[in-house]
N, C-alpha and C positions, 0 to 999 in steps of 0.2 A: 056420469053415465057414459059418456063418451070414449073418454080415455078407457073403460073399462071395455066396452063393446072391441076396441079399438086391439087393447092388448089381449082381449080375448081370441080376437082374429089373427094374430103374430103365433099364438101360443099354439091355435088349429091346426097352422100351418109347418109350425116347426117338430110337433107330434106326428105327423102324419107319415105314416110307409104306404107305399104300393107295390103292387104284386110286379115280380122280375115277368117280362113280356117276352117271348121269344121272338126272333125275325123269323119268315119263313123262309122260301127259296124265292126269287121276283121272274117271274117265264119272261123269257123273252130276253134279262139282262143277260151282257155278257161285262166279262174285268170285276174290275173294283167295287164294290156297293161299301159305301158308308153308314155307317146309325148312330146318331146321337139319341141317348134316350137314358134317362136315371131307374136304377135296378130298383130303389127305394128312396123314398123321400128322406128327410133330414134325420128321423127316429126319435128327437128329442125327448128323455127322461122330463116327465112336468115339472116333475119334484126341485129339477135342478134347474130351468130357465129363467135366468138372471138379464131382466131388461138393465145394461149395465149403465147405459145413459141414453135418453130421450131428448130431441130438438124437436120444438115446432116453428113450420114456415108456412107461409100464407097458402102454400098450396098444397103439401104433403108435412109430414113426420119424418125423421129417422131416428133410429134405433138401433142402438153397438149393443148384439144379444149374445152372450155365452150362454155353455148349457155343456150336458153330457149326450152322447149319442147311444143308438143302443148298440152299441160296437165296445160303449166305456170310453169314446173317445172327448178329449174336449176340446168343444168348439167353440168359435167366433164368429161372428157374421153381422154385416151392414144389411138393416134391412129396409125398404124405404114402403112407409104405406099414405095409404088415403080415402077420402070418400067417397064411394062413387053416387050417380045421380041417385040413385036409387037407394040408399042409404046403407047398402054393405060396405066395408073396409076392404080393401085392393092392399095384398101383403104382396111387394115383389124384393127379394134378396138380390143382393148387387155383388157379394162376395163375402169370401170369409177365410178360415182356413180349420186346422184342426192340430192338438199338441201346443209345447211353446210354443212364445212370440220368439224371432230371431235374437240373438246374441249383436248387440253393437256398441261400439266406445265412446260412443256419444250417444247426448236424445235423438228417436228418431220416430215417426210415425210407421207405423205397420198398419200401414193404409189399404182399403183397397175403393175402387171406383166405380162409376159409371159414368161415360159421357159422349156425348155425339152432338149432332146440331142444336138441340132442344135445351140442353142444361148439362151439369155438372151437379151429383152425386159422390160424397167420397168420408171418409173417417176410417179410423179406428185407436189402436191404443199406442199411445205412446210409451216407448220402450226403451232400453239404454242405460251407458252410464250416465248418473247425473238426470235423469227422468225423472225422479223427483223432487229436484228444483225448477221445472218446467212449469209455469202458469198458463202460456198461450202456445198458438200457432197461428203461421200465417201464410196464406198461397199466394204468390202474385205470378201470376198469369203472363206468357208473352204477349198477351193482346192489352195489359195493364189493369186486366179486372183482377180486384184484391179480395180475399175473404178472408175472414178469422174468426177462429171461437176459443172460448176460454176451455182447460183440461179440469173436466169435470172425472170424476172416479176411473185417473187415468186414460180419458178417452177425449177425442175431438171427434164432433161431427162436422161436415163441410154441402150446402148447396147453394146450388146459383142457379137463378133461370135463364141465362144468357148463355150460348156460347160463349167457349174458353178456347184459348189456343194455347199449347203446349209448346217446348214444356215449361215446368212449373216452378218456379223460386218457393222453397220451403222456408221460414224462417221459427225458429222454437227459440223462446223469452222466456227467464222467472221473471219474479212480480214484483222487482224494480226496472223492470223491460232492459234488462242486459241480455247481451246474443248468446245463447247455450247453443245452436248448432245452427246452420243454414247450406242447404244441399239441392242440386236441383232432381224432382222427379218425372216423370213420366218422361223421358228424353226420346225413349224408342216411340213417340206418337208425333215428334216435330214435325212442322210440314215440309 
């Protein structure tokens, strides 16, 4: 019942468009005005949203979701959810992208993230030459916190509730734990 309520609420969210909002004129500003602000939500065709692998951890879920958009485009996306007190599910997407995964000569993670003081958020599909002799992956942290998950349907998911400090030792193993690649990532977040 759970896990259904749960993916039900992923699926809400990934279907969903909104109306393009116009800015007005703001009295008063002068120069540059800024706007962030999304024309339409994600659009995702239902037909096509493939929960492509699922992690549970004692405090949230993730979820590596392709899908088609209604543009026909396809997409990826880390989505991290959970319960709130009141027993709705909290979908918040961390990243994604859209089309192929990048071209590379080795395995490599086509990851994307989330992280700041509170925890580390991160997966996605492992890509490359030699990708499918990939069994795991592993992060090890400049502050020496380690994680790892096994590649389920092409995908790793990654969290931690602790602070991390960048950047990150990648290491990718098949499943007699020989090294297929090791690379460091997030370099541009060093302190």
């Amino acid at each position: 019942m759970i896990q259904d309520e749960m993916r039900a609420a992923v699926i809400a969210h990934l279907v969903e468009r909104t109306t393009a909002t116009e800015d007005g004129d703001q009295a008063g500003r002068r120069g540059w005005t800024s706007s962030i602000r999304r024309a339409d939500g994600p659009g995702a065709d239902p037909a096509t949203i493939e929960l492509v692998k699922t992690k549970s951890f004692p405090t949230c879920q993730l979820h590596e979701v392709d899908y088609i958009n209604h543009k026909s485009w396809s997409m990826h996306v880390l989505i991290k959810t959970w319960q709130a007190e009141d027993g709705t599910w909290k979908v918040h997407p961390h990243g994604g992208g859209a089309g192929p995964h990048p071209r590379r000569s080795h395995p490599w993670v086509n990851i994307c993230a989330g992280f700041g003081p509170q925890d580390f958020t991160g997966g996605g599909h492992v890509v490359g030459d030699g990708a499918e002799k990939a069994a795991s992956v592993r992060l090890t942290f400049a502050n020496d916190i380690v994680i790892e998950d096994t590649i389920d349907n092409g995908v790793v998911l990654f969290y931690e509730p602790h602070n991390v400090v960048m950047p990150t030792d990648v290491t990718i193993v098949d499943d007699g734990g020989n090294f297929l690649a090791t690379y460091q990532e997030f370099t541009a977040f060093s302190p």
